[in-house]
Biopython code that builds the backbone (N, CA, C, O; Angstrom):
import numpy as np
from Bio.PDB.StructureBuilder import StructureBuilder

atoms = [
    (1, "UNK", "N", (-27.385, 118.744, -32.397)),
    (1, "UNK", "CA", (-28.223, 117.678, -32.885)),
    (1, "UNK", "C", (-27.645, 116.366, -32.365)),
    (1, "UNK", "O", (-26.442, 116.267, -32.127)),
    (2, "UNK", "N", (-28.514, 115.343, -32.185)),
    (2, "UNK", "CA", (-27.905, 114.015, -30.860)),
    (2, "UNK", "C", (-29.263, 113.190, -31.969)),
    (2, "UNK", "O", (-30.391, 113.583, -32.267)),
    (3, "UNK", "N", (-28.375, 111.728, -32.403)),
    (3, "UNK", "CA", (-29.167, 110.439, -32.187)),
    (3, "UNK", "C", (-30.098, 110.222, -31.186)),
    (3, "UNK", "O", (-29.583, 110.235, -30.067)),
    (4, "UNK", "N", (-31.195, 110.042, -31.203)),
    (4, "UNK", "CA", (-32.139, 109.599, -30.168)),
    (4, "UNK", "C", (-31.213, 108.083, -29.502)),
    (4, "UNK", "O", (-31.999, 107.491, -28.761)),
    (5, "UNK", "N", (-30.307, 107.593, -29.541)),
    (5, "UNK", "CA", (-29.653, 106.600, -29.088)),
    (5, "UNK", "C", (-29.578, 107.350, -27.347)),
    (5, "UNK", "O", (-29.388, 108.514, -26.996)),
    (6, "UNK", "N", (-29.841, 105.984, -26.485)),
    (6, "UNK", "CA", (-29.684, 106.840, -24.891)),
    (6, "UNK", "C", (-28.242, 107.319, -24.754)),
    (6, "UNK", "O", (-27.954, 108.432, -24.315)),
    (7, "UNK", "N", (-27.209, 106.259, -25.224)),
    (7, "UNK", "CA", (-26.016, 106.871, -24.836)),
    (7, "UNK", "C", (-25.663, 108.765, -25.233)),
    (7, "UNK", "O", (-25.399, 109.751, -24.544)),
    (8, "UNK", "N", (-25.850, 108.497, -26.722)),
    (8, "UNK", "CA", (-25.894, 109.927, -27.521)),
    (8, "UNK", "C", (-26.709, 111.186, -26.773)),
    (8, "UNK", "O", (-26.359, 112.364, -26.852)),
    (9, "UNK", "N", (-27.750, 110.739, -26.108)),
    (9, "UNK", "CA", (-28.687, 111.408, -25.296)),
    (9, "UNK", "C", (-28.202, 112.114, -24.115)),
    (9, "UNK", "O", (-28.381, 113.222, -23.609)),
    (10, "UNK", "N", (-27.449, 110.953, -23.836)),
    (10, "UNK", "CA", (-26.572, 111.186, -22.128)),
    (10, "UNK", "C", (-25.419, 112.304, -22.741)),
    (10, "UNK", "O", (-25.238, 113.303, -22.044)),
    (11, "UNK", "N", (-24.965, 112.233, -23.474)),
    (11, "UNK", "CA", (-23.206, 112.377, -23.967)),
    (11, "UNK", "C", (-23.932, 114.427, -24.038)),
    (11, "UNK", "O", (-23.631, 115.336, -23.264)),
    (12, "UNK", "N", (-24.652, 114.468, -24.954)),
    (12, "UNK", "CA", (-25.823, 115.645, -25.157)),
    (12, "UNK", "C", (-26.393, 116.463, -23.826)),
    (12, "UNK", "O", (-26.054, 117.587, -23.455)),
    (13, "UNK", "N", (-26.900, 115.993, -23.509)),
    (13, "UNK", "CA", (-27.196, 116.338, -21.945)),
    (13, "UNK", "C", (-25.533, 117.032, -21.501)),
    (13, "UNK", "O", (-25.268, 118.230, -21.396)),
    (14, "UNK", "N", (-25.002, 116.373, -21.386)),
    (14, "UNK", "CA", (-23.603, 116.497, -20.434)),
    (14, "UNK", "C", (-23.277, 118.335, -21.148)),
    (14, "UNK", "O", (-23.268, 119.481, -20.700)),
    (15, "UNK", "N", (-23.095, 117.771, -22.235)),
    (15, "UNK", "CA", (-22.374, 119.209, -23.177)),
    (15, "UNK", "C", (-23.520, 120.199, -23.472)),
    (15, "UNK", "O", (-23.150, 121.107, -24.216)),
    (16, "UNK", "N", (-25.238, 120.293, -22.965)),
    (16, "UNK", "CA", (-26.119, 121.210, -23.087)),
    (16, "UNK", "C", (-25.921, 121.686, -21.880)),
    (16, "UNK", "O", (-26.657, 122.568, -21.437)),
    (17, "UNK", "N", (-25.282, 121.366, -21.436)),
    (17, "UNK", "CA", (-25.694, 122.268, -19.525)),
    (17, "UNK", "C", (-24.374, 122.742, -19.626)),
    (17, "UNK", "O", (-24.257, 123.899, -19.222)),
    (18, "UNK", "N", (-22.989, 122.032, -20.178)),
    (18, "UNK", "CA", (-22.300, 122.532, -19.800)),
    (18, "UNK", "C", (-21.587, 124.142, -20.670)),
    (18, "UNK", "O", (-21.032, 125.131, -20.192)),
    (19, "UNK", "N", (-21.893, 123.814, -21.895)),
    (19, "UNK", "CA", (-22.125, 125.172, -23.115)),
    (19, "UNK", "C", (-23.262, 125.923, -23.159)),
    (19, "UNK", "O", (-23.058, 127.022, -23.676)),
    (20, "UNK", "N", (-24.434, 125.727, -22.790)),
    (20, "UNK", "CA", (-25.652, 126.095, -22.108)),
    (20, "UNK", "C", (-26.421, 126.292, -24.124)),
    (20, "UNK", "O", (-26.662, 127.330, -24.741)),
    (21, "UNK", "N", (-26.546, 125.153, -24.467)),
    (21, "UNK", "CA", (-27.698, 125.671, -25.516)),
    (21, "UNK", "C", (-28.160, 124.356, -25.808)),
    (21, "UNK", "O", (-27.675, 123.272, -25.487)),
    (22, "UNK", "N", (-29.231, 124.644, -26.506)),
    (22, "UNK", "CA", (-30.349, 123.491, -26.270)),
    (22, "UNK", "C", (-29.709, 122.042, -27.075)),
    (22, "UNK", "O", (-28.552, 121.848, -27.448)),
    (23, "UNK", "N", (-30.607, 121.360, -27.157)),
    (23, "UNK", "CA", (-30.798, 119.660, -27.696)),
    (23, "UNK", "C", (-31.275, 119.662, -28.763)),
    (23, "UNK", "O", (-32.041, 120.606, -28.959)),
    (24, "UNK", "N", (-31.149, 119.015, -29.526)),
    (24, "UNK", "CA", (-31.979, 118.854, -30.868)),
    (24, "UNK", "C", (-32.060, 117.670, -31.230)),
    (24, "UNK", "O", (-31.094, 117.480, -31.968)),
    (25, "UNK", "N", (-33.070, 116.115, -31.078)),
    (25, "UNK", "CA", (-33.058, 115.001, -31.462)),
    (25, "UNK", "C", (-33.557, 114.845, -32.619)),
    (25, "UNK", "O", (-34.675, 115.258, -32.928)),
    (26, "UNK", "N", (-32.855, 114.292, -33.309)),
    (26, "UNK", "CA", (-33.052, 114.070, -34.905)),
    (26, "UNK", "C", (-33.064, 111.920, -34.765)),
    (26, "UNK", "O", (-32.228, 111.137, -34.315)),
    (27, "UNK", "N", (-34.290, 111.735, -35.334)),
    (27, "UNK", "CA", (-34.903, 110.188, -35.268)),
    (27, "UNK", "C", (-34.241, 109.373, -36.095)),
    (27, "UNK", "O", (-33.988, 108.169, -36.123)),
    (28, "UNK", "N", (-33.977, 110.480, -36.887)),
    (28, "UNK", "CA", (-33.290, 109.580, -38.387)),
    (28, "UNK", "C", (-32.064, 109.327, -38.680)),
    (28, "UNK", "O", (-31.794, 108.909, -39.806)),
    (29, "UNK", "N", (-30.701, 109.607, -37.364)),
    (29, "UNK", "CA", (-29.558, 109.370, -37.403)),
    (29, "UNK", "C", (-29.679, 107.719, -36.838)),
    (29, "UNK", "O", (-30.438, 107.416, -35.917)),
    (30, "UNK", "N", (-28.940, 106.881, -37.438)),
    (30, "UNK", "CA", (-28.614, 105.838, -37.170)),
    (30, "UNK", "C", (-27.348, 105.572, -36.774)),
    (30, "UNK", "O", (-26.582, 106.426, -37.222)),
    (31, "UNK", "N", (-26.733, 104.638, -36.039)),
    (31, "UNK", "CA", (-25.403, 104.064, -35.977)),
    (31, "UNK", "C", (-24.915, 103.394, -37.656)),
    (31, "UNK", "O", (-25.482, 102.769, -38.553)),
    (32, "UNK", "N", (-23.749, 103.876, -37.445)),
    (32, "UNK", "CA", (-23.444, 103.332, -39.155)),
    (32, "UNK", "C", (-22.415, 102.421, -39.052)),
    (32, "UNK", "O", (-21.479, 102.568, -38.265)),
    (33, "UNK", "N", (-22.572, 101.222, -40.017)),
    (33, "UNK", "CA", (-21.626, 99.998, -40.053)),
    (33, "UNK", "C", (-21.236, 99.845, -41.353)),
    (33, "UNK", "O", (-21.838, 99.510, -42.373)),
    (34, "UNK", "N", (-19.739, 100.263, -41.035)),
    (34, "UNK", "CA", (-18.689, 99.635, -42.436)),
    (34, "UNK", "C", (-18.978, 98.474, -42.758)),
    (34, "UNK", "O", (-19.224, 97.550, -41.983)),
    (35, "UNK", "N", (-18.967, 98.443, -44.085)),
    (35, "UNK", "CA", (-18.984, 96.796, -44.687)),
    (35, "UNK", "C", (-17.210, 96.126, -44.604)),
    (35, "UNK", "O", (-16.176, 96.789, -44.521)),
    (36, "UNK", "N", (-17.299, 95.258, -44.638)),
    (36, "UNK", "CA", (-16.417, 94.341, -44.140)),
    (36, "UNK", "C", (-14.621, 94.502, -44.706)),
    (36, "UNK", "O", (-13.602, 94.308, -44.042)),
    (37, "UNK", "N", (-14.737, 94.850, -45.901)),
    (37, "UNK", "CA", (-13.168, 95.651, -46.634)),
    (37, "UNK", "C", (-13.136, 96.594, -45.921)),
    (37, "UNK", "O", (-12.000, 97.062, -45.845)),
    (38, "UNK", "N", (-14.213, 97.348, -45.077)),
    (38, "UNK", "CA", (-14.206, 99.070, -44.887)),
    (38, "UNK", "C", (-13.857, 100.075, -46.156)),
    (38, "UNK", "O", (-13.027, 100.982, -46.107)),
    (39, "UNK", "N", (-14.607, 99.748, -47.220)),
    (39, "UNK", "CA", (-14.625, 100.742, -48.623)),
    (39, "UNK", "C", (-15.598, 101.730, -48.392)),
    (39, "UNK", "O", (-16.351, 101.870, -47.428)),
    (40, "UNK", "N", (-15.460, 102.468, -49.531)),
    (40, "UNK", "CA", (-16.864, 103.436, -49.697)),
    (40, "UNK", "C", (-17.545, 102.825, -51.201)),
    (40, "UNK", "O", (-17.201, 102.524, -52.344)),
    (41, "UNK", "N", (-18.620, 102.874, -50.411)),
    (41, "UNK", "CA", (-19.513, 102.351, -51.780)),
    (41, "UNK", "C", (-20.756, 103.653, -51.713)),
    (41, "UNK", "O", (-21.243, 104.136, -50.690)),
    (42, "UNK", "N", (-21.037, 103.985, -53.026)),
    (42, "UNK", "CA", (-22.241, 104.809, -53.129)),
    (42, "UNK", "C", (-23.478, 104.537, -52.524)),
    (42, "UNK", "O", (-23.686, 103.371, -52.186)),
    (43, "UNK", "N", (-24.135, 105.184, -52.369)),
    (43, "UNK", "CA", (-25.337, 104.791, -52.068)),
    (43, "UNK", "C", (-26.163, 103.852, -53.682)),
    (43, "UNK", "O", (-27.074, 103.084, -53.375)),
    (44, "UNK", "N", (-25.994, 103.902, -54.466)),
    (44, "UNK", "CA", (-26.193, 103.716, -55.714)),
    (44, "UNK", "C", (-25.985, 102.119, -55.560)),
    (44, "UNK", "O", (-26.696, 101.115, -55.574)),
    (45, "UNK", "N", (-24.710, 102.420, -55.414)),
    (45, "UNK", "CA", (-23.917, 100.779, -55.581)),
    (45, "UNK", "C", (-24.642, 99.286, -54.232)),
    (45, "UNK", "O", (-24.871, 98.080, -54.321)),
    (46, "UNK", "N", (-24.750, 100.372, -53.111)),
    (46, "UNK", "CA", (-24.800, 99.601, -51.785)),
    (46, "UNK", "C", (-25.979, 98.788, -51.703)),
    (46, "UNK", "O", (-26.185, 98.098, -50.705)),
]
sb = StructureBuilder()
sb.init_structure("model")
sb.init_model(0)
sb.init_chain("A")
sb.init_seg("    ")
for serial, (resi, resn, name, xyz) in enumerate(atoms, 1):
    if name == "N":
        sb.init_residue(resn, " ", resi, " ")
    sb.init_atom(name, np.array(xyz, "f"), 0.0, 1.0, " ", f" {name:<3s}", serial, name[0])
structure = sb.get_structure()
């Protein structure tokens, strides 16, 4: 499973040809950004 992000796409590609099994793009992975302490906050809290 690969971020539709191009880099993630490319990185995917590389390791499907080279392990030989398919791609799977999932739309709904995002890049994720720590908040600024770098804590964990719940989803609840955030």
């Amino acid at each position: 499973m690969t971020s539709s992000y191009t880099r993630a796409l490319q990185t995917a590609a590389i390791l499907s040809r080279e392990q030989d099994f398919p791609i799977r793009v999932e739309t709904d992975l995002y890049q994720w950004v720590a908040n600024k302490n770098y804590t964990y906050e719940t989803d609840e809290r955030a």
